[in-house]
C-alpha positions, 0 to 999 in steps of 0.5 A: 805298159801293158793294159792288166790282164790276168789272163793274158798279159801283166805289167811289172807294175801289176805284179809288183802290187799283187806279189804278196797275194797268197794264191799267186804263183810266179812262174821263171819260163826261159828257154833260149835256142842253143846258139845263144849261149845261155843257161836258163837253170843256172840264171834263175838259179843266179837270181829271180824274182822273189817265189819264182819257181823254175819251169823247165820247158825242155823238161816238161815235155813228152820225151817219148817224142823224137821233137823238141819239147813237145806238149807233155803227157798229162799225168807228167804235167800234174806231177811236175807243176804239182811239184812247184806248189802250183794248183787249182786256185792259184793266178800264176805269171810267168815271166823269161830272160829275153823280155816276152818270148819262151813265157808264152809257151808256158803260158800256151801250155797250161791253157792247153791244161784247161787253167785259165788264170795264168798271164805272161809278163809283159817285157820280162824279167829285164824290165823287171831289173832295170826298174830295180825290183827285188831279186833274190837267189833264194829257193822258195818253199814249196807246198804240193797243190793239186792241179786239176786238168782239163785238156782243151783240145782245140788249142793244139794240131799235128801233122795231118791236121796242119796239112789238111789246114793247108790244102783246104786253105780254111786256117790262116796259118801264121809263122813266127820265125824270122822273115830269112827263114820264113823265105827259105834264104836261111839255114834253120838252126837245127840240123837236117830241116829244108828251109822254108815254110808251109805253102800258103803260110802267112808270115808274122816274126814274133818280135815284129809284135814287141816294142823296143823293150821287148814289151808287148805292143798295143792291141790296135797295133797287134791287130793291124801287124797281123793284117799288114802280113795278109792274115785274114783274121776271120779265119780260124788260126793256126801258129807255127815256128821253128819248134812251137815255143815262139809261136806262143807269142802269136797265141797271146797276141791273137788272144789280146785282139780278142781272137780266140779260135786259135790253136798252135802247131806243136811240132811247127817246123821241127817236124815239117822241115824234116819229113821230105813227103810234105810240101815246102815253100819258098819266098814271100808266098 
């Protein structure tokens, strides 16, 4: 069971006893990769948690950009979560299909907003339902709230910021995907990216910081996964994956262990694995 945070991490337990609050928000955040078969709309249109609202990871990002759903502009973030019925005032949870995965992302960006009441459900919308707590298909009603936003700034890195992380080696910069791809001994799952990873990257798969059920582990287990994987935690911080939606889970974890001078690479490896001008590394180091 998670130890109730609303502003990183709540159990199903606690969203249970606090779903007829009425500044609380609950917010359905999947995303999956497109080789997983899965339609995140049509599921919570199939079935949600009670007063869930859809927030569409793909669509709610800057499509000036040639990247996967990129950090969007601010004016489309308040109109968008404007939309919801979502605004100042309110605690929001936001939960997905897998367990703990794209919700860190969501939970990611609206930090990067500037809102600070907002936590991930631990282990999803499958604990969720294996507890047997009410689902419906319903549509919730939704009243417009104002969100106010301040953008924090230091919670994001480009390109230029990365690279210069990586020559200076003053950042440990921590990689979410999946120790073959990490190595460069697996293909990436988009087309026309190298394989590999940023030099002097540390690898933390984000799974290998979640139990069985997907929930997230204990902070002292956190801590020492990080440490196994060589991160020198008094280092300032920097997260990657494939597309800056998994290294959200690094985020929310390095935020449960009390480490705060993270930010996230929004472009990760979309973006690095595609231009032929930056270095690569292959391996284990």
């Amino acid at each position: 069971m998670a130890q109730d945070d609303p502003k990183t991490l709540v159990s199903t337990e606690w969203l249970a006893a606090h779903m007829k609050d009425p500044d609380l928000r609950v917010l359905d955040g999947s995303w999956y990769l497109p080789d997983a078969g899965r339609d995140p709309r049509a599921e919570y249109e199939a079935g949600h948690i009670p007063g869930a609202r859809f927030f569409d990871i793909d669509e709610i990002s800057d499509h000036r950009s040639d990247l996967p759903h990129m950090a969007p502009p601010v004016e489309k973030f308040m109109s968008r979560v404007r939309a919801m019925g979502v605004g100042d005032g309110h605690q929001i949870v936001v939960y997905d299909g897998a367990g703990l995965m794209s919700a860190a992302r969501v939970w990611w960006l609206f930090r990067l907003m500037g809102h600070q009441d907002i936590a991930v459900l631990d282990g999803g919308f499958p604990k969720w339902q294996a507890e047997g707590r009410e689902v419906e298909d319903m549509a919730p009603v939704v009243r417009d709230r104002h969100m106010t936003v301040r953008v924090q700034n230091q919670l994001v890195r480009d390109v230029t910021q990365v690279s210069a992380a990586a020559k200076l080696n003053d950042h440990e910069i921590i990689d979410a995907r999946s120790a073959p791809r990490f190595r460069g001994e697996a293909a990436e799952p988009r087309q026309g990216l190298r394989s590999g990873h940023i030099p002097g990257a540390r690898n933390v798969p984000f799974n290998s910081l979640l139990r069985d059920d997907q929930t997230m582990k204990p902070v002292a287990e956190l801590r020492s996964v990080f440490e196994a994987a060589g991160v020198d935690l008094s280092k300032p911080a920097i997260t990657t994956c494939g597309s800056g939606v998994t290294a959200a889970v690094l985020s929310l974890a390095l935020e449960r262990i009390g480490k705060t001078d993270h930010s996230l690479y929004d472009g990760s490896w979309a973006e690095w694995g595609a231009f032929a001008t930056l270095p690569v590394a292959t391996g284990d180091a």
